[in-house]
C-alpha positions as CSV (number, residue, x, y, z in Angstrom):
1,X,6.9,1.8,-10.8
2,X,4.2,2.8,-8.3
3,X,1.4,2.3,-11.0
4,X,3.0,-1.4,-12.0
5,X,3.1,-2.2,-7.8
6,X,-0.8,-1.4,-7.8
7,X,-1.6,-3.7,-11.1
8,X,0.5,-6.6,-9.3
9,X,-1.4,-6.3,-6.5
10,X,-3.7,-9.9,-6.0
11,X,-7.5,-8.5,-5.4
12,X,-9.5,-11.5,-4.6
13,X,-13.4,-11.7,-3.7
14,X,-14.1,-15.2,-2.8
15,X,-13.6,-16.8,0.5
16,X,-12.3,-19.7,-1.3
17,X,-9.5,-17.4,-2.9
18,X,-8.9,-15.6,0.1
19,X,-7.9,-18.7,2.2
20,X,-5.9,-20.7,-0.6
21,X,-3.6,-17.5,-0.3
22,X,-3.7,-17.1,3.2
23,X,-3.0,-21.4,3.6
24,X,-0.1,-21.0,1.3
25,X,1.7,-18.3,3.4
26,X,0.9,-20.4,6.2
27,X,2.7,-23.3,4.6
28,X,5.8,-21.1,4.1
29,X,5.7,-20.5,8.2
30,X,4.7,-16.9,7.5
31,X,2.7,-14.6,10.0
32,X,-0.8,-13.1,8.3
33,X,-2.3,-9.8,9.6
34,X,-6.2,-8.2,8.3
35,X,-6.7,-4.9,8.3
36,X,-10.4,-4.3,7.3
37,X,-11.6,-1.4,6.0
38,X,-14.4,0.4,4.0
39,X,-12.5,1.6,1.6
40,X,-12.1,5.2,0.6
41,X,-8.9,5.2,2.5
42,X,-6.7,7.7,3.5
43,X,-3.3,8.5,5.2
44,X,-5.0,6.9,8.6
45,X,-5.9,3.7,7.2
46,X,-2.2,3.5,5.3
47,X,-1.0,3.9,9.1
48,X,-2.7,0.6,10.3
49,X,-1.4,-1.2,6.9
50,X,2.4,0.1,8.0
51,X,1.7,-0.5,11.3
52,X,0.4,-4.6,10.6
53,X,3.8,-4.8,8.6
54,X,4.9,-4.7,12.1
55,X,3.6,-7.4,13.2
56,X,3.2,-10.2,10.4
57,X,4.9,-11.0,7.3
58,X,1.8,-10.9,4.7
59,X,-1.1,-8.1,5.1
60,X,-4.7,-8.6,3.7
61,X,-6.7,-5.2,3.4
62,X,-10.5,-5.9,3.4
63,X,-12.5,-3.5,1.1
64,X,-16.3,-3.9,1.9
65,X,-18.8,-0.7,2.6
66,X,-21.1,-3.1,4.7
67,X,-24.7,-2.8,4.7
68,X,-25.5,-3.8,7.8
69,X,-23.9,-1.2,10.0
70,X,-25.8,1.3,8.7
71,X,-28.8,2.8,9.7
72,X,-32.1,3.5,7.1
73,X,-31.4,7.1,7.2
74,X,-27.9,7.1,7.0
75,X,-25.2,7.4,4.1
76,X,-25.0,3.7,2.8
77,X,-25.9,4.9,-0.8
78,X,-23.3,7.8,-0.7
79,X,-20.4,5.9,1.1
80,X,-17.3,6.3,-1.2
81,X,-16.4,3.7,-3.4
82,X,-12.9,3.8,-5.3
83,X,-11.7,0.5,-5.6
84,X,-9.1,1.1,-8.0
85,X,-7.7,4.0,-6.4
86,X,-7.7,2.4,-2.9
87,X,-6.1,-0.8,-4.4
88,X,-3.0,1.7,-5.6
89,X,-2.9,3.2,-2.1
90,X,-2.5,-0.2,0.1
91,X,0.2,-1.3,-2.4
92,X,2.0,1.9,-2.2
93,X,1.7,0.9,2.0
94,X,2.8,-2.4,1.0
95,X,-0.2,-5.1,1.8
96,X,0.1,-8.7,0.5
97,X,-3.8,-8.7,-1.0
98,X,-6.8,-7.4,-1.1
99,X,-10.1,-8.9,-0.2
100,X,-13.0,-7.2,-2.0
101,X,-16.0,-9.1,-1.4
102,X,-19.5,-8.2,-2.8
103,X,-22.6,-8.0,-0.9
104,X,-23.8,-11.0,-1.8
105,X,-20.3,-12.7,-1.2
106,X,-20.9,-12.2,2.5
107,X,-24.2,-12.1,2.9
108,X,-25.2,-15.0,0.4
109,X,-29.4,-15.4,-0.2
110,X,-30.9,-17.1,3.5
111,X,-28.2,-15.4,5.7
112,X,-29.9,-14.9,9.1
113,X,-27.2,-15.0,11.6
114,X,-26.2,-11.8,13.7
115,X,-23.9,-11.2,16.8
116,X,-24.7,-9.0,19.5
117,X,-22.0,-7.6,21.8
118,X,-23.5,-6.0,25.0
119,X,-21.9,-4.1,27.8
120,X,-19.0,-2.4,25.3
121,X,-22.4,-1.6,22.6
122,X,-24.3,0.1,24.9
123,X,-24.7,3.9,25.5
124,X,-22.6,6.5,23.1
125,X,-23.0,5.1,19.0
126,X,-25.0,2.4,20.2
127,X,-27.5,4.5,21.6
128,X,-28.0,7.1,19.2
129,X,-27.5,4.4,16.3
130,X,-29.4,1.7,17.0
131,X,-28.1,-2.0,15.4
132,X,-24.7,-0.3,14.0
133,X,-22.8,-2.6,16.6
134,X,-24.7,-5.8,15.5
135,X,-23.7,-5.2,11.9
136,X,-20.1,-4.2,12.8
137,X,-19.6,-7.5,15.0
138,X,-21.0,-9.7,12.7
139,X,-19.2,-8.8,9.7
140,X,-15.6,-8.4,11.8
141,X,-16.6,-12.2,12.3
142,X,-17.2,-13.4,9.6
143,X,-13.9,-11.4,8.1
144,X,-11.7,-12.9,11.1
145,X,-13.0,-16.6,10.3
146,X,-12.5,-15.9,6.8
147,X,-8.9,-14.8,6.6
148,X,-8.1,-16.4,10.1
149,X,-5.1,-14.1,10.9
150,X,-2.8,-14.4,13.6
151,X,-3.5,-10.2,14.2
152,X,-6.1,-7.5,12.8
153,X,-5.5,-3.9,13.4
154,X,-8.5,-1.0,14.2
155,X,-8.1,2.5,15.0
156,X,-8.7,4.3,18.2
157,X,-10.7,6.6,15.9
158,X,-13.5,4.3,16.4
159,X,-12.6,3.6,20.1
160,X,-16.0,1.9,20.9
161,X,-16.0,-0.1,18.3
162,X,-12.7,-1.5,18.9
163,X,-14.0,-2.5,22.8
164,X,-16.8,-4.5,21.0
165,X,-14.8,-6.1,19.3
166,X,-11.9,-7.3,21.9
167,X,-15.1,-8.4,24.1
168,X,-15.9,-10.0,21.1
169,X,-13.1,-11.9,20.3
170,X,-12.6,-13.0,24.1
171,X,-16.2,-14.2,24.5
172,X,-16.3,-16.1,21.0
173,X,-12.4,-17.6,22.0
174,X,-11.3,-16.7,18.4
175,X,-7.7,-17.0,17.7
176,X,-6.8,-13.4,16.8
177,X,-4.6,-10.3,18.6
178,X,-6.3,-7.3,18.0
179,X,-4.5,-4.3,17.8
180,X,-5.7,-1.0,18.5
181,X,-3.7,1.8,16.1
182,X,-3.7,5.5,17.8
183,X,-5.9,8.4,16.0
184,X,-4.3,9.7,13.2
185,X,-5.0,13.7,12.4
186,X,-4.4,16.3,10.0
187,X,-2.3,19.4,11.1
188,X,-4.8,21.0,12.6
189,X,-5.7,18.0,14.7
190,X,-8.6,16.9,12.6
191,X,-9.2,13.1,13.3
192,X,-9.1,11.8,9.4
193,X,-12.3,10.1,8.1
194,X,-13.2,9.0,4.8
195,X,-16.4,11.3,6.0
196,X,-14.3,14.2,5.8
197,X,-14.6,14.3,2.0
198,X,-18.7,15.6,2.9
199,X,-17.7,18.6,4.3
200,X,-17.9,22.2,2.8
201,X,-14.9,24.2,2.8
202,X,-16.1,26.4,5.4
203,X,-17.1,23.1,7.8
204,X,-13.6,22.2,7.2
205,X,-12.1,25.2,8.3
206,X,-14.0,25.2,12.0
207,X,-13.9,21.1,12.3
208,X,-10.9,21.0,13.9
209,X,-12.6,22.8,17.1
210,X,-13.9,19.6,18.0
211,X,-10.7,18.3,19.2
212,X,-9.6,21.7,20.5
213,X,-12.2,21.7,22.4
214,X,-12.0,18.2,23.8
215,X,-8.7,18.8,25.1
216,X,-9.4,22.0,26.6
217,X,-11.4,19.4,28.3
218,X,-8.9,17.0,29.3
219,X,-6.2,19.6,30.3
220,X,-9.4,21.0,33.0
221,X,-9.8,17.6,34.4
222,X,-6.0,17.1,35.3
223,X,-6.2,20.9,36.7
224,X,-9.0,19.1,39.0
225,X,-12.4,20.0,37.6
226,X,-15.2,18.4,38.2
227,X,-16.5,16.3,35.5
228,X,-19.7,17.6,34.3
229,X,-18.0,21.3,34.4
230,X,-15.4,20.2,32.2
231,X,-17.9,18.6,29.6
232,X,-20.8,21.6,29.8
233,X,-18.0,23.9,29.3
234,X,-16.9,21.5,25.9
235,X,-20.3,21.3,25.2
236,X,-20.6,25.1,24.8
237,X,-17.5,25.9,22.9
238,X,-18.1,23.1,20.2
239,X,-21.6,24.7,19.8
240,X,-20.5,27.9,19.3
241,X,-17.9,26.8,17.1
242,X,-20.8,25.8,14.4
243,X,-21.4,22.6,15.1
244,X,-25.3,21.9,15.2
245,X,-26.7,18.4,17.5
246,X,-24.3,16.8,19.5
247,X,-25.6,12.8,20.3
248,X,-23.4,12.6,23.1
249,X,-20.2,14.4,24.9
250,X,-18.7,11.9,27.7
251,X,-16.3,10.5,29.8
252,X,-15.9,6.7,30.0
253,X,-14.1,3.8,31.6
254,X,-11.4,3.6,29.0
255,X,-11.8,-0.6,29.3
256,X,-15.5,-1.2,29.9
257,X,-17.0,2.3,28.4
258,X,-19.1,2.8,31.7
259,X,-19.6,7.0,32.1
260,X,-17.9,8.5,34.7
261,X,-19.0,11.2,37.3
262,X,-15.9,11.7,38.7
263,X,-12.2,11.3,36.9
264,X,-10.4,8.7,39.6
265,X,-9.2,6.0,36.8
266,X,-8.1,6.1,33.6
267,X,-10.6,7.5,30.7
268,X,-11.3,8.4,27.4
269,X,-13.5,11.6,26.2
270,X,-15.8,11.1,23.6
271,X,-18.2,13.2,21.3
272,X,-20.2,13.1,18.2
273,X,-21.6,15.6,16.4
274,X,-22.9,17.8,13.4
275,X,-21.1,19.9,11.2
276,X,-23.9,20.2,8.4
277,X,-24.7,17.1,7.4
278,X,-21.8,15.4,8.4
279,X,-21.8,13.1,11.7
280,X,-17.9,13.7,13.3
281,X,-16.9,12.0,16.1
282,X,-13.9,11.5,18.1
283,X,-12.4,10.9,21.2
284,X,-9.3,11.2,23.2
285,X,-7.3,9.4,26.4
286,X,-7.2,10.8,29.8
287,X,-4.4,9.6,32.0
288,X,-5.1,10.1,36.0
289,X,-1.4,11.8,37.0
290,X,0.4,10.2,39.2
C-alpha cells in the first residue's frame, strides 16, 4: 500500500505542469500550500508537509538542491540527492505533488536576475556566507510565482532565512502567508538536518551540546545575566564539547535580527558551528517573563 501511494504520486518538472495542476485545484475552489525543500528529507521536513495539510486542501513539495545558495567552497556537489526515496516519504505525509525542477528548468540559459533582501540578510549567515541570502530569495520567488499558493511553510530551523523571506514577501506585495513551522529535534534535542547524515558517530554523539548549551544560555538570561556573560559562558562549553570554529553565537531581535546587548524584548539565540567538517547551526526563542 505505502509503496503503491509513492508510485501514484504526480512528480512534475515544468512550470507549465506545475500550474495546469495547481489551476485545476483552483477551479475546484480548493486551498494550495508549497512546502519547498532540498530534498533529502527527514522527520522535520514531514512536519511542515502535516503541518500545510492544516492549512490547504492540496500540498506541493518542491525538491530542488539549488545552486545558487551555495558558496564555491561549500557542499553543492555532496548535497544528498534521493529523489525516489523522498518522493515515498512526502506521500507517506500525504502531499498532492511534487515539483522537481532541474537546474536548467529554473535557471534557463540568459538568466540574470537576482533579489537581494537587506536588513533581515545581514550579520549571522549572511556574514559568514556571503550571497547565500541572494540565492535563497530569488529562488523562494521564483518557486512562490510559480506554484502561486495561498500559504508556504519554512522551519524555524533556519530562523534567518525565514525573516528574509517574510520581508521579502511584504516588500515584493506577493500574495502568499508564510508560515513559520517550530524546530523539530531528535531525543537528545539535536535540531534535524539533512546535514546530519555527514557526521561521524562520535560527532553525533557530542552534537547535541550545542543546544544544551544554548539553553543553559537562555535559562541565565531569565535568571538576569547579563548578555555577553551568558554567550561567553555558551561559547566556552560548546568549545569544549568538540566543536571546532564557531561563525557566530548571538542574541537578536527575534523580528528584525538586530544583536542585542541587553535582553529587554523578545529574542532568539543563535549559533553556527563546526563539528568536523559539518557546519551546525541552530537557534532558539527567548521570551522576556512577565
Amino acid at each position: 500500500m505505502a509503496m503503491n501511494a509513492a508510485r501514484s504520486l504526480d512528480t512534475v518538472s515544468s512550470v507549465v505542469d506545475l500550474r495546469s495542476r495547481v489551476q485545476a485545484w483552483r477551479a475546484d475552489g480548493l486551498r494550495i500550500a508549497l512546502v519547498p525543500t532540498m530534498g533529502a528529507l527527514h522527520e522535520g521536513h514531514l512536519s511542515l508537509i502535516r503541518r500545510a495539510k492544516t492549512f490547504a486542501d492540496k500540498v506541493v513539495v518542491s525538491i530542488f538542491v539549488n545552486p545558487t545558495q551555495f558558496g564555491p567552497t561549500e557542499d553543492f556537489a555532496k548535497y544528498p540527492r534521493q529523489l525516489d526515496e523522498d518522493r515515498f516519504r512526502v506521500a507517506m505525509a500525504g502531499a498532492a505533488l511534487v515539483f522537481a525542477p532541474t537546474v536548467e528548468d529554473m535557471y534557463p540559459p540568459g538568466f540574470c536576475t537576482t533579489i537581494t533582501v537587506e536588513g533581515p540578510s545581514h550579520g549571522l549567515c549572511g556574514a559568514v556566507r556571503p550571497g547565500h541570502f541572494q540565492g535563497v530569495a530569488t529562488v523562494v520567488t521564483k518557486l512562490l510565482l510559480q506554484c502561486l499558493p495561498d500559504v508556504a511553510i519554512f522551519g524555524e530551523k533556519d530562523y534567518q532565512q525565514l525573516q528574509v523571506i517574510r520581508r521579502m514577501v511584504r516588500d515584493l506585495d506577493i500574495p502568499v502567508e508564510i508560515d513559520g513551522a517550530p524546530i523539530v529535534r531528535e531525543v537528545d534535542g539535536l535540531a534535524m538536518s539533512s546535514r546530519n547524515a555527514y557526521l561521524s558517530d562520535k560527532e553525533r554523539s557530542v552534537a547535541n551540546l550545542m543546544y544544551k548549551a544554548l539553553h543553559r544560555a537562555t535559562l541565565a538570561l531569565h535568571d538576569g545575566t547579563p548578555v555577553a556573560q551568558a554567550l561567553d559562558t555558551a561559547r566556552a562549553e560548546i568549545t569544549a564539547a568538540g566543536f571546532g570554529k564557531i561563525d557566530y553565537l548571538d542574541l537578536r531581535d527575534a523580528d528584525g535580527l538586530a544583536p542585542l546587548e541587553a535582553f529587554d524584548r523578545p529574542a532568539r539565540l543563535f549559533c553556527a558551528a563546526f563539528l568536523g567538517k559539518t557546519r551546525l547551526i541552530d537557534n532558539i526563542p527567548v521570551e522576556p517573563r512577565e
